[in-house]
MDAnalysis code that builds the backbone (N, CA, C; Angstrom):
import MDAnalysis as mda
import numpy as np

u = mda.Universe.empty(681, n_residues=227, atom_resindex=np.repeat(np.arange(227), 3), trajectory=True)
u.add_TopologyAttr("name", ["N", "CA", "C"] * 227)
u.add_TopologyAttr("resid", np.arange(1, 228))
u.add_TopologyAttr("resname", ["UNK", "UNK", "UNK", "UNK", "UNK", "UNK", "UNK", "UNK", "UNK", "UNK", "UNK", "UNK", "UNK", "UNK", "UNK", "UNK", "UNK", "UNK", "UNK", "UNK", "UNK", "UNK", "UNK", "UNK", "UNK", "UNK", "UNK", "UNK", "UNK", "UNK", "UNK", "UNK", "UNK", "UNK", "UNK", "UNK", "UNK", "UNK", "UNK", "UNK", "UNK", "UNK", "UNK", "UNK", "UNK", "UNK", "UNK", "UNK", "UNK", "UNK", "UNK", "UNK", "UNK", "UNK", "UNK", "UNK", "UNK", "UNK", "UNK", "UNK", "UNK", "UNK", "UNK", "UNK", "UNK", "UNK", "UNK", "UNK", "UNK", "UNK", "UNK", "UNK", "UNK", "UNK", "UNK", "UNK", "UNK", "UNK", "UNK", "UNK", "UNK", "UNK", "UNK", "UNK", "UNK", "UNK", "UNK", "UNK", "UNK", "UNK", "UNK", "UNK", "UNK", "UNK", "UNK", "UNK", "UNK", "UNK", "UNK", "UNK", "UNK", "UNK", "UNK", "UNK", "UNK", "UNK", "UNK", "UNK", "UNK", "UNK", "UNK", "UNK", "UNK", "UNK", "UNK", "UNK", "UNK", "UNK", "UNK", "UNK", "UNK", "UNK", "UNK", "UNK", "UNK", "UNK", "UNK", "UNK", "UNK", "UNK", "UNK", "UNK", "UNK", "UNK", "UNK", "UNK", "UNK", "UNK", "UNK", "UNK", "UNK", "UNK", "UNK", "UNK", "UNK", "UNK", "UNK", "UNK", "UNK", "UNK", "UNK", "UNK", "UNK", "UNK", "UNK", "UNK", "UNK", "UNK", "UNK", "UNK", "UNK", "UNK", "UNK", "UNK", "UNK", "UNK", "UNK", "UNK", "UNK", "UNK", "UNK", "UNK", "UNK", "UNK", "UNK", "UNK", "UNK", "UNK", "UNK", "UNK", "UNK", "UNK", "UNK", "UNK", "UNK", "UNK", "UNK", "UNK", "UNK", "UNK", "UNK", "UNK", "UNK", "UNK", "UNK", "UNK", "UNK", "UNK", "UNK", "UNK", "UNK", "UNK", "UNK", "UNK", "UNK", "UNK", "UNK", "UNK", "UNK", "UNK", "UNK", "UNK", "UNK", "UNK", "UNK", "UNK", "UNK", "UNK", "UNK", "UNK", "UNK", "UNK", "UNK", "UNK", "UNK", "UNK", "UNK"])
u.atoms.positions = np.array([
    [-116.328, -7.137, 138.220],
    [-116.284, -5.673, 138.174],
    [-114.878, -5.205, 138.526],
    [-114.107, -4.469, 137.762],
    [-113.065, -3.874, 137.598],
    [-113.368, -2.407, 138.305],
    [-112.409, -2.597, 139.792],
    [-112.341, -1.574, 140.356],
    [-110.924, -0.600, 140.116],
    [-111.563, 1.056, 139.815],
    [-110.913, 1.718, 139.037],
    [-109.941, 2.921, 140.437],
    [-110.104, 2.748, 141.754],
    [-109.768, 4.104, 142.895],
    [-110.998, 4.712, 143.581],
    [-110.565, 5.674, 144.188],
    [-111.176, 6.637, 144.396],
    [-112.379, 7.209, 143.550],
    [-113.842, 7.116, 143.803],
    [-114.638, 7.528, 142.822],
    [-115.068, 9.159, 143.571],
    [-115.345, 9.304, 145.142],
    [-115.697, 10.213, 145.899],
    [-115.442, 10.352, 146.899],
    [-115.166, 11.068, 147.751],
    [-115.620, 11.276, 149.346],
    [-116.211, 12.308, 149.993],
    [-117.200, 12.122, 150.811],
    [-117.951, 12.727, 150.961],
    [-118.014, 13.167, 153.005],
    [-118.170, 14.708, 153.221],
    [-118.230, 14.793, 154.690],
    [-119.428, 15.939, 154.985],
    [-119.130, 16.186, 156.289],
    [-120.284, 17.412, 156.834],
    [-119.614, 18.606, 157.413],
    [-120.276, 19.111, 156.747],
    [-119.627, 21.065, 157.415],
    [-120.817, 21.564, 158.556],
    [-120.316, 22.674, 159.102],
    [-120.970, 22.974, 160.310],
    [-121.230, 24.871, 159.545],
    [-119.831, 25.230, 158.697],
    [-119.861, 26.070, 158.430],
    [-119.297, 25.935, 156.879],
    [-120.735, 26.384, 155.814],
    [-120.391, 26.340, 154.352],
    [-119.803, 26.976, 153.880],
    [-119.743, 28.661, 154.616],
    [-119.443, 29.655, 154.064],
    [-118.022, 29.457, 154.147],
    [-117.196, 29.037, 155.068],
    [-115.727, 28.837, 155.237],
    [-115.509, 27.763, 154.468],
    [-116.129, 26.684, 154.524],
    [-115.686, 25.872, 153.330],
    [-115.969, 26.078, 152.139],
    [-116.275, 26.442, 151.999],
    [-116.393, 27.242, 150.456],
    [-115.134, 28.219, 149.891],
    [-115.158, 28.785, 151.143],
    [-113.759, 29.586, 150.858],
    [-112.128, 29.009, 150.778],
    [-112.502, 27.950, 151.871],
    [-111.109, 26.877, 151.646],
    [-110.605, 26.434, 150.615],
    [-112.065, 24.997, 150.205],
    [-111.803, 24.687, 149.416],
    [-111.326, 24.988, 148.280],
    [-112.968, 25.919, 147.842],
    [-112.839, 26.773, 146.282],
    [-111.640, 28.124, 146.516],
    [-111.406, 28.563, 147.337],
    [-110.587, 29.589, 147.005],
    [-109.139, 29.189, 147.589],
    [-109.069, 28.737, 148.712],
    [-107.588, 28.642, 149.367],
    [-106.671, 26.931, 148.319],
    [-107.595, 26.235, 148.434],
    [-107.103, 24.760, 147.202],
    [-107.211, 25.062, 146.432],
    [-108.292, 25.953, 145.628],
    [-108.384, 26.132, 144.182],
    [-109.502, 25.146, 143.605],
    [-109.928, 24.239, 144.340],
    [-110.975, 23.180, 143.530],
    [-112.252, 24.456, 142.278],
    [-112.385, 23.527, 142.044],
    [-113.828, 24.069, 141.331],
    [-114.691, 23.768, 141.648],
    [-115.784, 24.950, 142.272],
    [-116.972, 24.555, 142.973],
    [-117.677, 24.044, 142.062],
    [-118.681, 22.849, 142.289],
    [-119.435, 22.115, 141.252],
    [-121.004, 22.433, 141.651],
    [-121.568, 22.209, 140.924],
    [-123.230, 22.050, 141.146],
    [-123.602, 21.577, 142.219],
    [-124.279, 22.078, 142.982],
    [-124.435, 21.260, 144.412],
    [-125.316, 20.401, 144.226],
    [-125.566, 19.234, 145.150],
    [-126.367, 18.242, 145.059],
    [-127.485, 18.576, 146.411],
    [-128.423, 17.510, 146.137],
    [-129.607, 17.659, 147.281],
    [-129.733, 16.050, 147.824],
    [-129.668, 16.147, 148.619],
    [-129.475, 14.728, 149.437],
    [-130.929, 14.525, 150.611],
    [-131.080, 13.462, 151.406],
    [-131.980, 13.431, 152.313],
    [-131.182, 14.089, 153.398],
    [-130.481, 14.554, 153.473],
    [-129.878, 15.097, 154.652],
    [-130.004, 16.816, 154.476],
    [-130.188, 17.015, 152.986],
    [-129.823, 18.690, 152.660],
    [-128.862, 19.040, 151.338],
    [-128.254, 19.821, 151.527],
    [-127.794, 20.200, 150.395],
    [-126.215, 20.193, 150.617],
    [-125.433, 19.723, 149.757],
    [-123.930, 19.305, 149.502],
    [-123.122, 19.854, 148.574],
    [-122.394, 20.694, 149.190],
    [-121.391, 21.375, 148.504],
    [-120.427, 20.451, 147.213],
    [-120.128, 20.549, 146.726],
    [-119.211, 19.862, 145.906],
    [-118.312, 20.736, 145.121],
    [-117.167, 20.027, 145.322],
    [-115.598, 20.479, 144.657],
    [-115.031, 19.679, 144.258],
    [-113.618, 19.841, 143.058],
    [-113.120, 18.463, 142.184],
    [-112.719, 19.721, 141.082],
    [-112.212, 18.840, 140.431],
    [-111.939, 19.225, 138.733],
    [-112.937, 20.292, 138.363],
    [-112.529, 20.596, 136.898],
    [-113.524, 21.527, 136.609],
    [-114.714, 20.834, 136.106],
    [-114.606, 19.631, 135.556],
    [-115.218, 18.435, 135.242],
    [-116.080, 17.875, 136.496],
    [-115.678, 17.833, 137.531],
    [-116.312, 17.099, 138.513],
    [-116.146, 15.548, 138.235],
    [-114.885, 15.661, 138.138],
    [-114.628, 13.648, 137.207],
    [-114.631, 12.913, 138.012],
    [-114.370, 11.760, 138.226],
    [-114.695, 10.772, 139.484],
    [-113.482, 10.850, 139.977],
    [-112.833, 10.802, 140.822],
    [-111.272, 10.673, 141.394],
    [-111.069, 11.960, 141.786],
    [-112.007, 13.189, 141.633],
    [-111.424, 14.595, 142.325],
    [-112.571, 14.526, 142.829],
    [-113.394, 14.366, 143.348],
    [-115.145, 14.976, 143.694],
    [-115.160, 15.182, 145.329],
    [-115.201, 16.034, 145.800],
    [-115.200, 16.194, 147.682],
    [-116.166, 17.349, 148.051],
    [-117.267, 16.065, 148.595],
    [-118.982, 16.534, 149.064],
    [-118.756, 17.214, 150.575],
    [-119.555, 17.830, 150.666],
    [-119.825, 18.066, 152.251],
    [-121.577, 18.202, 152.095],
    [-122.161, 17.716, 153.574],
    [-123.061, 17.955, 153.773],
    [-123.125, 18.966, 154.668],
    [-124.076, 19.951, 153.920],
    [-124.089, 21.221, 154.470],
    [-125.314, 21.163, 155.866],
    [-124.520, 21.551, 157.499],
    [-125.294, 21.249, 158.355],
    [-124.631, 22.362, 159.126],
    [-125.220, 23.652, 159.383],
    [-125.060, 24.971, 159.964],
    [-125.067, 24.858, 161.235],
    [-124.143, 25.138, 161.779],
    [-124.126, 25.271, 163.611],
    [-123.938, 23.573, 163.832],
    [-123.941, 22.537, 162.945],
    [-123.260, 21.199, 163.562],
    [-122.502, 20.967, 164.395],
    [-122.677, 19.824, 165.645],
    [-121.435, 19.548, 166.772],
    [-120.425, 19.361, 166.194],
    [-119.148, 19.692, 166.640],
    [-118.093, 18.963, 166.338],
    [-118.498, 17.396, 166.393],
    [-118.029, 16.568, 165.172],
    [-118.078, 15.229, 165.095],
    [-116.230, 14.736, 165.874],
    [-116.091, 13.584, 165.789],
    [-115.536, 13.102, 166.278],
    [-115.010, 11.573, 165.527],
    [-113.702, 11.977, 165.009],
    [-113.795, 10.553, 164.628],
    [-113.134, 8.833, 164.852],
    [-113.745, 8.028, 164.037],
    [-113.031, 6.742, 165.201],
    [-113.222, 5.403, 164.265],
    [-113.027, 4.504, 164.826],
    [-113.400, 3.090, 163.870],
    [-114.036, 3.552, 162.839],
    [-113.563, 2.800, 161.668],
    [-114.864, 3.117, 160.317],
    [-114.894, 4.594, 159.550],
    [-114.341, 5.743, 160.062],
    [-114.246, 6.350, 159.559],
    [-113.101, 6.824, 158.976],
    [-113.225, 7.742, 157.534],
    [-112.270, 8.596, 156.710],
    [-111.854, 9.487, 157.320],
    [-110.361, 9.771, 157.912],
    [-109.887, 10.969, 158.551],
    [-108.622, 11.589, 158.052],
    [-108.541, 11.521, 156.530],
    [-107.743, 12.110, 156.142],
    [-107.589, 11.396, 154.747],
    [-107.536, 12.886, 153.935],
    [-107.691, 12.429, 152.570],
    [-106.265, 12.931, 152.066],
    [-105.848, 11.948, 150.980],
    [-104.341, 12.282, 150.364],
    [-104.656, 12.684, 148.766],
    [-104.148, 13.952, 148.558],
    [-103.926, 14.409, 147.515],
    [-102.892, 14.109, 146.156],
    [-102.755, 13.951, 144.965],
    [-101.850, 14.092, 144.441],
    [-101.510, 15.606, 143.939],
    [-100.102, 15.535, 144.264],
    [-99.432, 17.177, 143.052],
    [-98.410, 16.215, 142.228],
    [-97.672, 17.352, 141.650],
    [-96.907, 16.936, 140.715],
    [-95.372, 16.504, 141.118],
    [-94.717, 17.331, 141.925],
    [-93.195, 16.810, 142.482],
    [-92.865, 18.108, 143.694],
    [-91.760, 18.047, 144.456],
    [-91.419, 18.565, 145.536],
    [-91.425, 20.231, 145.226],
    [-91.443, 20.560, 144.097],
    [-91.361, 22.144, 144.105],
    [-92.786, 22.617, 144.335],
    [-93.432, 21.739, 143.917],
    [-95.218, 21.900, 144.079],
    [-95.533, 21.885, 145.725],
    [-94.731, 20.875, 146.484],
    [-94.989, 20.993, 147.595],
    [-94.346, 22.333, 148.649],
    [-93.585, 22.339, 147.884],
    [-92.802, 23.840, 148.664],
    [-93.907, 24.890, 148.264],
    [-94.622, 24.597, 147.053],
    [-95.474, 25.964, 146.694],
    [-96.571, 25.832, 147.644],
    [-97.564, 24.599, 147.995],
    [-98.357, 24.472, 148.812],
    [-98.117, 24.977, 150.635],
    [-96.547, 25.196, 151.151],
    [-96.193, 25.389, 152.248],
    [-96.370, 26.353, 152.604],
    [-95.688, 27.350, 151.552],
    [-95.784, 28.721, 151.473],
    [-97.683, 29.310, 151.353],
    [-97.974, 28.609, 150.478],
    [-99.540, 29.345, 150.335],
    [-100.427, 28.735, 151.564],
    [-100.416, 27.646, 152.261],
    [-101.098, 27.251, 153.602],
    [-100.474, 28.197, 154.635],
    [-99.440, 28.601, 154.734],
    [-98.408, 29.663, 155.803],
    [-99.206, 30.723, 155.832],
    [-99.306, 31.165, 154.404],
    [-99.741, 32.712, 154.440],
    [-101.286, 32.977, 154.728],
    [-101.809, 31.498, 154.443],
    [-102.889, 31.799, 154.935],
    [-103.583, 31.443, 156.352],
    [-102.209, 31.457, 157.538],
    [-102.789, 30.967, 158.239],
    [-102.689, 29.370, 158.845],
    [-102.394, 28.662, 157.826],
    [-103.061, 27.352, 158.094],
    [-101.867, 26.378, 158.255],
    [-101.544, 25.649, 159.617],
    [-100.383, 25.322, 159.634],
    [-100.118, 23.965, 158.884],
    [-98.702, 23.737, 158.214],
    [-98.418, 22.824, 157.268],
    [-97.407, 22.259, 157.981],
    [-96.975, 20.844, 157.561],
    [-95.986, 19.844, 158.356],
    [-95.418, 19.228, 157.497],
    [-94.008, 19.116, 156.726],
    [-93.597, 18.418, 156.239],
    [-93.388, 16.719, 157.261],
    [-93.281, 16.079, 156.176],
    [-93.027, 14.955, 157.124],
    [-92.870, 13.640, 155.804],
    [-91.737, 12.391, 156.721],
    [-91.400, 11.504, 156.105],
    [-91.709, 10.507, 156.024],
    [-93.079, 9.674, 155.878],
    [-93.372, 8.301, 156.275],
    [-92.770, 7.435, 156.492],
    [-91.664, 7.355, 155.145],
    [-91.026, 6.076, 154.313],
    [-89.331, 6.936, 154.203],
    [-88.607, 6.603, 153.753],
    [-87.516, 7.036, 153.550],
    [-87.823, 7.574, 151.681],
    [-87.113, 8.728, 151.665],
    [-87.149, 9.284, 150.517],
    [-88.972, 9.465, 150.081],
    [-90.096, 9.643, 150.577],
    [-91.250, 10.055, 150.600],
    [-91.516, 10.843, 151.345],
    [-91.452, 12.391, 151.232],
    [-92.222, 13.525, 151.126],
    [-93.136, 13.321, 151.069],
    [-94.176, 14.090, 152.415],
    [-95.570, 14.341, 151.998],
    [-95.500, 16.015, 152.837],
    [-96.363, 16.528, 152.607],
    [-97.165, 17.678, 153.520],
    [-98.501, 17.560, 154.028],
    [-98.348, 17.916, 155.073],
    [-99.552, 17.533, 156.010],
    [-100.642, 18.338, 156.402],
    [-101.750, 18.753, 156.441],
    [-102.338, 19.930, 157.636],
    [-104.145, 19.257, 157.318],
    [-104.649, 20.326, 157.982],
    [-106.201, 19.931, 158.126],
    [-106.821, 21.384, 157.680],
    [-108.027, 21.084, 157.906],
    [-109.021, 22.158, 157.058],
    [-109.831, 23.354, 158.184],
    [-110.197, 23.962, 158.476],
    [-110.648, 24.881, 159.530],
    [-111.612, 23.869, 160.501],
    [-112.027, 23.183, 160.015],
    [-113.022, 22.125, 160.919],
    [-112.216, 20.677, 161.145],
    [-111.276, 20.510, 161.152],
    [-110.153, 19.573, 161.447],
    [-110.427, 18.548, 160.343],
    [-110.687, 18.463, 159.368],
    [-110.437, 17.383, 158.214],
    [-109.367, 17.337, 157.912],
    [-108.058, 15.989, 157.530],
    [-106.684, 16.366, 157.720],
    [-106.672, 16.162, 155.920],
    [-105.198, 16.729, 155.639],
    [-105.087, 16.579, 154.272],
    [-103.526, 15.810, 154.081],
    [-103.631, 15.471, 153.232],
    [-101.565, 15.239, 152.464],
    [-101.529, 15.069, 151.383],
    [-100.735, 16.193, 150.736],
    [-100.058, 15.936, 149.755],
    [-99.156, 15.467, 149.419],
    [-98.970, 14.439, 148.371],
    [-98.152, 13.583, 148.048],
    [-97.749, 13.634, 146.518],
    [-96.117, 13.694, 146.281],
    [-95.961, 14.262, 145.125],
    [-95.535, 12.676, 144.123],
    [-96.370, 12.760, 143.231],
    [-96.757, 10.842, 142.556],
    [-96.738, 11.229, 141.079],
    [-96.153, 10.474, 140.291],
    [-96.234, 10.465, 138.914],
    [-97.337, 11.074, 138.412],
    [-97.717, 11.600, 137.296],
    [-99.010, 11.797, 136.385],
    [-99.629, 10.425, 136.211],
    [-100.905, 10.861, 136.637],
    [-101.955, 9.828, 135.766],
    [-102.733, 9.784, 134.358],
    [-102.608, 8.695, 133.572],
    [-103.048, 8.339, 132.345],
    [-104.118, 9.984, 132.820],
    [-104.987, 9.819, 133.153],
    [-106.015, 11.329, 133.088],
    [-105.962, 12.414, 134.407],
    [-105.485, 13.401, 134.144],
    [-104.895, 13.899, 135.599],
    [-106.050, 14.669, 135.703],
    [-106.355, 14.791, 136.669],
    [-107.536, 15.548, 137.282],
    [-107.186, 16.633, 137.888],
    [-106.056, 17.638, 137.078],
    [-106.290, 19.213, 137.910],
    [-107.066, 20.329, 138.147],
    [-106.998, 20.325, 138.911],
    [-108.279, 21.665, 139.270],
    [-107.715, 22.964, 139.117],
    [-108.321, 23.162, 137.861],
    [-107.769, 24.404, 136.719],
    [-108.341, 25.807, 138.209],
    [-107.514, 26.843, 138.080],
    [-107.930, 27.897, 139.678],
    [-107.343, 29.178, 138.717],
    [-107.624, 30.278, 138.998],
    [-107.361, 31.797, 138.183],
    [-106.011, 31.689, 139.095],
    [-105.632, 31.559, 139.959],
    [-104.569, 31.862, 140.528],
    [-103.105, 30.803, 140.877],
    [-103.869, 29.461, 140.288],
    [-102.932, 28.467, 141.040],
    [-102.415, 27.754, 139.082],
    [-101.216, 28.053, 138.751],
    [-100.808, 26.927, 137.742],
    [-101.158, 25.587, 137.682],
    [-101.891, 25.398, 136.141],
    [-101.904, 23.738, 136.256],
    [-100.890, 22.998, 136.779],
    [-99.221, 23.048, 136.787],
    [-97.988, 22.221, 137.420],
    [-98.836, 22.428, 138.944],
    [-99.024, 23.208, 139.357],
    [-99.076, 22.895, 140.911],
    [-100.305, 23.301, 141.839],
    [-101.339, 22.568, 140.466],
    [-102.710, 22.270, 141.150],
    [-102.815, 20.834, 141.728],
    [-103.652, 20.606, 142.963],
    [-104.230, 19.634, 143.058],
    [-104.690, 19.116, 141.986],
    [-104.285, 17.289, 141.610],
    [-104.256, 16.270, 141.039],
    [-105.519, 14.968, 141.482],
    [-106.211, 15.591, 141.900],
    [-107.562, 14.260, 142.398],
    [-106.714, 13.448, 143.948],
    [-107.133, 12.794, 143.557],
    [-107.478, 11.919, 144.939],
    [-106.205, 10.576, 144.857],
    [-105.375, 10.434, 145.830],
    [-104.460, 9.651, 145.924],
    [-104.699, 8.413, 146.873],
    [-105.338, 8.962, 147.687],
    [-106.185, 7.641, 148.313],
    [-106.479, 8.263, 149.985],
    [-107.043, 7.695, 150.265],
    [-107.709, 7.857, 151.740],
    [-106.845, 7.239, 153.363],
    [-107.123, 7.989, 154.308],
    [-106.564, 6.946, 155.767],
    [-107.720, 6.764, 156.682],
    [-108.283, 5.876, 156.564],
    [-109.476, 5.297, 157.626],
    [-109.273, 4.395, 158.974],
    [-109.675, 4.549, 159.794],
    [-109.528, 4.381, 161.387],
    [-110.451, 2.731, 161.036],
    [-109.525, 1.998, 161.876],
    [-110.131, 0.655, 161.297],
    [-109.472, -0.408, 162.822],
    [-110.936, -1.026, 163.659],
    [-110.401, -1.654, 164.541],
    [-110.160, -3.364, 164.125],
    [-110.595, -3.652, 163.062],
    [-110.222, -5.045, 162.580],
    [-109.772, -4.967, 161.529],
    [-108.669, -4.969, 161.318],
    [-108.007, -4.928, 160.212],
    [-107.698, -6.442, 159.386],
    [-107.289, -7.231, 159.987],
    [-107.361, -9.012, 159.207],
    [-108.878, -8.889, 158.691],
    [-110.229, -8.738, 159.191],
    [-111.273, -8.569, 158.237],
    [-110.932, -7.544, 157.574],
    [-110.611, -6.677, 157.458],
    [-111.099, -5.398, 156.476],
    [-110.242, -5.526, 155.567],
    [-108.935, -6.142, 155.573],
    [-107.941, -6.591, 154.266],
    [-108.915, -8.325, 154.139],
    [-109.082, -9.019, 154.474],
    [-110.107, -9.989, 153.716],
    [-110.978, -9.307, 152.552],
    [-111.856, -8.641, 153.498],
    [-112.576, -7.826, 152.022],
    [-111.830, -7.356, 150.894],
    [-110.804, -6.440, 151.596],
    [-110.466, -5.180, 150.542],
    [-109.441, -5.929, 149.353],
    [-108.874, -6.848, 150.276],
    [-108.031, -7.879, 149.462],
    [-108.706, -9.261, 148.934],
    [-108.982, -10.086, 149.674],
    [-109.714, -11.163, 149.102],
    [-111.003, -11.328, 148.080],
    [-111.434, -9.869, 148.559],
    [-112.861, -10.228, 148.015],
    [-113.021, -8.878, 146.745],
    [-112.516, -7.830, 147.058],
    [-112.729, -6.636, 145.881],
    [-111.382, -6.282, 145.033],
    [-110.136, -6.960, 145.104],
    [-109.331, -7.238, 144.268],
    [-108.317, -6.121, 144.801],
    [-108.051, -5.553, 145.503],
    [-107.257, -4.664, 146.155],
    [-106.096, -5.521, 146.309],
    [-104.822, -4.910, 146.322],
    [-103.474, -4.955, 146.515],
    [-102.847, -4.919, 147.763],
    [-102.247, -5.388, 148.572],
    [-101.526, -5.076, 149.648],
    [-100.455, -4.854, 149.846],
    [-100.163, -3.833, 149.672],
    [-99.137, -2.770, 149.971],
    [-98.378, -3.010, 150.864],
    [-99.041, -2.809, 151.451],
    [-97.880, -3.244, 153.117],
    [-99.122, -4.006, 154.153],
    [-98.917, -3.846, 155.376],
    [-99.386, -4.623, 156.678],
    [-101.249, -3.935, 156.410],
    [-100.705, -2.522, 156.309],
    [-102.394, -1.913, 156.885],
    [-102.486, -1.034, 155.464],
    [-101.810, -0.910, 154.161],
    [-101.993, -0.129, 153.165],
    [-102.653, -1.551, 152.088],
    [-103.598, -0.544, 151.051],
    [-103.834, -1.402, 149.776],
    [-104.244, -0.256, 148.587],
    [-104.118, -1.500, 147.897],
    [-104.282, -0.179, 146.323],
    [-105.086, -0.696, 144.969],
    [-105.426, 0.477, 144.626],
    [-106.599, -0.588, 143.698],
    [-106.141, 0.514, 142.575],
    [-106.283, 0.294, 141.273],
    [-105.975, 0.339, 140.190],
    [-106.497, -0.313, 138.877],
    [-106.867, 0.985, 137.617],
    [-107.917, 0.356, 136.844],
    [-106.963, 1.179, 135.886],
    [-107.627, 1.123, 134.739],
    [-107.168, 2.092, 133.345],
    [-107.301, 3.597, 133.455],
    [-108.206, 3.710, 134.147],
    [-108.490, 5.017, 134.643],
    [-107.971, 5.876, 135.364],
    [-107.418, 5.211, 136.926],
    [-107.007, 6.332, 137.899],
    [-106.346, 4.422, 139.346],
    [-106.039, 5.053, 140.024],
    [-105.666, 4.040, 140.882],
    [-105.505, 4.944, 142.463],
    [-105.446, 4.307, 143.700],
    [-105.472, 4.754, 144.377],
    [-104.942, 3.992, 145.570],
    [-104.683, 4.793, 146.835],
    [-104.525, 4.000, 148.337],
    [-105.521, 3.921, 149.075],
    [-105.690, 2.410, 150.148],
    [-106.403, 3.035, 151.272],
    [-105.541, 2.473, 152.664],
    [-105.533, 3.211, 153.246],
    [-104.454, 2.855, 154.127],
    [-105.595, 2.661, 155.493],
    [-105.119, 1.444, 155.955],
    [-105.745, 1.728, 157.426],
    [-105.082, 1.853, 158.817],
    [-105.558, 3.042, 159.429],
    [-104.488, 3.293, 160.630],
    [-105.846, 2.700, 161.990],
    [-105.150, 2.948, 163.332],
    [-105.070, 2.150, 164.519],
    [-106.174, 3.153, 165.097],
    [-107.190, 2.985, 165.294],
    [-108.036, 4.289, 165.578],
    [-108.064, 5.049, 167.160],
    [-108.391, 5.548, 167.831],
    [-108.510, 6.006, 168.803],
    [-109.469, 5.217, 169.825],
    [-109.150, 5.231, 171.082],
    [-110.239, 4.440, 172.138],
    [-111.654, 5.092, 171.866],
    [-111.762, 6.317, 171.569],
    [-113.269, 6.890, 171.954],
    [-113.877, 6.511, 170.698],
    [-115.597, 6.497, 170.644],
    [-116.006, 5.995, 169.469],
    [-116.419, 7.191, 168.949],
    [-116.102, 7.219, 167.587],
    [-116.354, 7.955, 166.012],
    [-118.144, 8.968, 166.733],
    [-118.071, 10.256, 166.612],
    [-119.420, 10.479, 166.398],
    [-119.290, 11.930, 165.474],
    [-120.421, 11.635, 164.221],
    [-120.986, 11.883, 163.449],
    [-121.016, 13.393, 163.484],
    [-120.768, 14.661, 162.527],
    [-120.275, 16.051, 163.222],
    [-119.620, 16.872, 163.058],
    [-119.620, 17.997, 162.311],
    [-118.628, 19.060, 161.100],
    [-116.864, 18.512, 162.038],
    [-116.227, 17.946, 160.980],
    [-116.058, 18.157, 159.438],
    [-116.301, 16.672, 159.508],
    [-116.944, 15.467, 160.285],
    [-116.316, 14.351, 160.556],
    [-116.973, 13.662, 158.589],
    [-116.335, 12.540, 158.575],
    [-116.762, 12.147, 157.074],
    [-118.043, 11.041, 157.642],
    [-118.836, 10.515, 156.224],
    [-120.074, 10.242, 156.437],
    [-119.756, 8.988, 156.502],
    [-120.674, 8.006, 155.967],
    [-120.207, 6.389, 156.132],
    [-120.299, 6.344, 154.607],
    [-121.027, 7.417, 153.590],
    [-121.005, 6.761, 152.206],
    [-119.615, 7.871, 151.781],
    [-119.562, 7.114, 150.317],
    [-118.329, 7.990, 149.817],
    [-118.083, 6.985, 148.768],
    [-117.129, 7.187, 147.930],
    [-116.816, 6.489, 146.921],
    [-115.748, 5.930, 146.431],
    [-115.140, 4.488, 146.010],
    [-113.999, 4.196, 145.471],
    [-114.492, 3.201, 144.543],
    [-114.226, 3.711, 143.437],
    [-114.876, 3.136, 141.906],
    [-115.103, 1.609, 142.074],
    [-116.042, 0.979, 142.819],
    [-116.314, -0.131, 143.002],
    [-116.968, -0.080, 144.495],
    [-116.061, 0.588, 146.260],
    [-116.738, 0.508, 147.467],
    [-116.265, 1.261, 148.658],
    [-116.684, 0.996, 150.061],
    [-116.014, 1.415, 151.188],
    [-117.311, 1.754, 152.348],
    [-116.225, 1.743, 153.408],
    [-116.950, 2.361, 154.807],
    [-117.134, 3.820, 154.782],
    [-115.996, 4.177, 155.041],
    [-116.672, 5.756, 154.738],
    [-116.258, 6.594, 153.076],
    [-115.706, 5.375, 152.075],
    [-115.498, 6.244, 151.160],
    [-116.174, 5.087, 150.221],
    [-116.317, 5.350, 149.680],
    [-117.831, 4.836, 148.088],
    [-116.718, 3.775, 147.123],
    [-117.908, 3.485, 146.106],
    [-117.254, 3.254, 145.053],
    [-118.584, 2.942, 143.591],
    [-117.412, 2.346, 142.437],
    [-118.627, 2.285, 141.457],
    [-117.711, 1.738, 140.380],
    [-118.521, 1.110, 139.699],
    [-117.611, 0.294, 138.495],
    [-117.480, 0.812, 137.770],
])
């Protein structure tokens, strides 16, 4: 099985009505058909398509604890745009609304922008070539050049990392990037998953924290997959 990226990721809101407004109005996603789950009902945003590589669920859970997150979990999802003027446009429109933004340099000569969502879900945009199928999320107000581009890959809190690159590398065909990054790549779409050093306290479950399912066109802990 030829694993293709990012297929989904999926989290929990405490409050729909604000995410709704974030997402669909402050990002621009396109709200999609909601789904019904054993847990309730799940917001969904992505493309106008709802294509695999843009799709971002929440499970809708009103008045939810703050979750908390830790080992095993998704705590920050990376976006693609198109190049650095896109990111200057994203600075300005997170500013005005409020929502504080962080440029910042990982790598030398890599730009990203940084911030989180009203319930602390973190975000980055990262400005990356076009993909064979770009997944922008067409918005009345936001230009296709400098819409969100789907899903660039994920950063998950990971306390064994020599197992979790066994899997991600040995066993599901993933790339290794560097020490704690990997990348998977199909005809379709390709993606990162990076794993960072998690926090002493353990992960609990809890608007905005992410779930354990989710999707990357083939697998994952807290993000999915599918062939």
């Amino acid at each position: 099985m030829k694993l293709h990226g990012i297929h989904h990721v999926t989290a929990i809101t405490g409050d729909p009505d604000r995410c709704i407004e974030f997402y669909g109005g402050l990002l621009g996603l396109a709200r999609l058909a909601d789904a019904h789950g054993p847990n309730g009902r799940v917001l969904r945003f992505g493309d106008e398509l709802g294509r695999p590589g843009s799709t971002l669920g929440f499970i809708e859970q009103r008045g939810a604890p703050a979750g908390r997150y830790g080992a095993g979990m998704v705590h920050r999802i990376r976006w693609r745009v198109a190049d650095l003027e896109v990111l200057e446009f994203w600075s300005r429109r997170l500013t005005r609304a409020g929502v504080e933004a962080a440029y910042e340099d990982p790598n030398p000569g890599d730009m990203i922008l940084r911030f989180s969502d009203t319930e602390g879900l973190e975000h980055e945009l990262v400005p990356v070539a076009p993909e064979r199928i770009a997944l922008v999320a067409r918005s009345g107000d936001i230009s296709p050049h400098r819409a969100l581009r789907g899903f660039d890959g994920v950063h998950a809190y990971c306390r064994e990392p020599v197992a979790t690159a066994d899997v991600l590398a040995g066993r599901l065909g993933f790339d290794a990037v560097g020490t704690r990054t990997f990348g998977v790549a199909g005809p379709r779409r390709r993606a990162h998953y990076v794993l960072d050093e998690p926090p002493a306290q353990r992960g609990v479950a809890g608007a905005p924290s992410t779930t354990s399912r989710g999707g990357v066109e083939g697998t994952s802990s807290a993000c999915g997959a599918s062939g």
